[in-house]
C-alpha positions as CSV (number, residue, x, y, z in Angstrom):
1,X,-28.8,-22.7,-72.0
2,X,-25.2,-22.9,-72.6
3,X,-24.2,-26.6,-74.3
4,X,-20.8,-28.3,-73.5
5,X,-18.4,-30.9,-75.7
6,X,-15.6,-32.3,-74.0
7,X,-12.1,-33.8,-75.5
8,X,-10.4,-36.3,-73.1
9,X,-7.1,-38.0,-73.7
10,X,-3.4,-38.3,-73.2
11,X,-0.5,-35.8,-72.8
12,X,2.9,-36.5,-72.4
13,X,5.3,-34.7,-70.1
14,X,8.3,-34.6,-72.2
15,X,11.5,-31.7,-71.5
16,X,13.6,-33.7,-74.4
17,X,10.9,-32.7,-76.9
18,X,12.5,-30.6,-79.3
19,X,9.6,-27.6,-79.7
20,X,9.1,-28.2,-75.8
21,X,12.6,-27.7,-74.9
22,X,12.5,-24.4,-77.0
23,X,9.5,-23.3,-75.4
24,X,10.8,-23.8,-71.9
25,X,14.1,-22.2,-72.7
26,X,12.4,-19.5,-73.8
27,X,9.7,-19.5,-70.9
28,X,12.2,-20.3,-67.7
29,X,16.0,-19.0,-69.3
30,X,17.6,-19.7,-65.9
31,X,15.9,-23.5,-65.7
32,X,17.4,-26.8,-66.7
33,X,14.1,-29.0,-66.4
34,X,14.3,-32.8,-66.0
35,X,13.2,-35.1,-68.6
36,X,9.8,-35.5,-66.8
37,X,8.7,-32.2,-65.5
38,X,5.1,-31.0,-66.0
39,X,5.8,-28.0,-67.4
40,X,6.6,-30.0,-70.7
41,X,2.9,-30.2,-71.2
42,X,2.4,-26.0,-71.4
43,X,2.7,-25.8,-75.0
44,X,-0.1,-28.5,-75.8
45,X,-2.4,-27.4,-73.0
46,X,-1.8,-23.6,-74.5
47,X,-2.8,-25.1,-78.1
48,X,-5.8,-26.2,-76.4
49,X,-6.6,-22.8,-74.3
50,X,-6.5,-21.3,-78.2
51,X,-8.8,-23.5,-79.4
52,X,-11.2,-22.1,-76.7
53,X,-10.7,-25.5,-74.4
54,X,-10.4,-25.6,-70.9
55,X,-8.4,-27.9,-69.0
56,X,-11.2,-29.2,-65.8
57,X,-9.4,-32.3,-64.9
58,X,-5.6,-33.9,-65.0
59,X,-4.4,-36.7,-63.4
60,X,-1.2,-38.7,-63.8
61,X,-1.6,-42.4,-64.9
62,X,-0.3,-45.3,-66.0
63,X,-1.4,-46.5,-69.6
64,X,-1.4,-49.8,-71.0
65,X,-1.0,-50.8,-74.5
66,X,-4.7,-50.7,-75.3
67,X,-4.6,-46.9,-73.7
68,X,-6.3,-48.7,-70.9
69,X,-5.6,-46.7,-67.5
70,X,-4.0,-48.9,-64.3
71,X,-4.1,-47.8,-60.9
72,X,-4.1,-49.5,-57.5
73,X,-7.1,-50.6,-55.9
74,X,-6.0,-52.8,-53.5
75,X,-4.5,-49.8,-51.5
76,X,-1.3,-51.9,-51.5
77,X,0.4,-48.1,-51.7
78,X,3.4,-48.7,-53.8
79,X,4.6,-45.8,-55.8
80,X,3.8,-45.5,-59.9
81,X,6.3,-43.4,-61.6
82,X,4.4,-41.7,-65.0
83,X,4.8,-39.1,-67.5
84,X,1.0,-39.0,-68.5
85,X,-1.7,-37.2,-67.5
86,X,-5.1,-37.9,-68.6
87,X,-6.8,-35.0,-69.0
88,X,-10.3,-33.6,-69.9
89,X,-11.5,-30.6,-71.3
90,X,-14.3,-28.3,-72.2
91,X,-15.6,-25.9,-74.4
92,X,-19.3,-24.1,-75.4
93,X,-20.7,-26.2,-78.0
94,X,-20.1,-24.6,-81.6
């Protein structure tokens, strides 16, 4: 029977990243992303696709300065404006 681990944590959507900006350049020649756009995160989920993970949930939060997560549970609705995404992955167990 197959055996999982899992890695959970942060990313950062960040265009003005200096290897990220390269990458996307590179990736979409015709593009001029904003600061913000999720497509910032490809080269770190890619590292983690290589390292045999697999990405099986994301979800854009806000994070505190204990990495605690907020989120409205009131359903007060409001909008949260974030450039994080908790995500977790997978891989077979080595």
């Amino acid at each position: 029977m197959e055996q999982w681990e899992y890695w959970t944590g942060f990313i950062w959507a960040n265009a003005e990243d200096k290897d990220v900006k390269e990458f996307l350049k590179n990736r979409f020649p015709n593009w001029s992303p904003p600061k913000y756009a999720p497509q910032a995160m490809m080269p770190e989920l890619n590292t983690f696709g290589e390292q045999g993970w697999e990405l099986v949930h994301m979800e854009p939060v806000v994070v505190g300065k204990n990495y605690d997560v907020g989120f409205s549970y009131d359903g007060s609705g409001g909008t949260s404006w974030t450039n994080i995404y908790f995500c977790v992955c997978k891989r077979v167990k080595q």
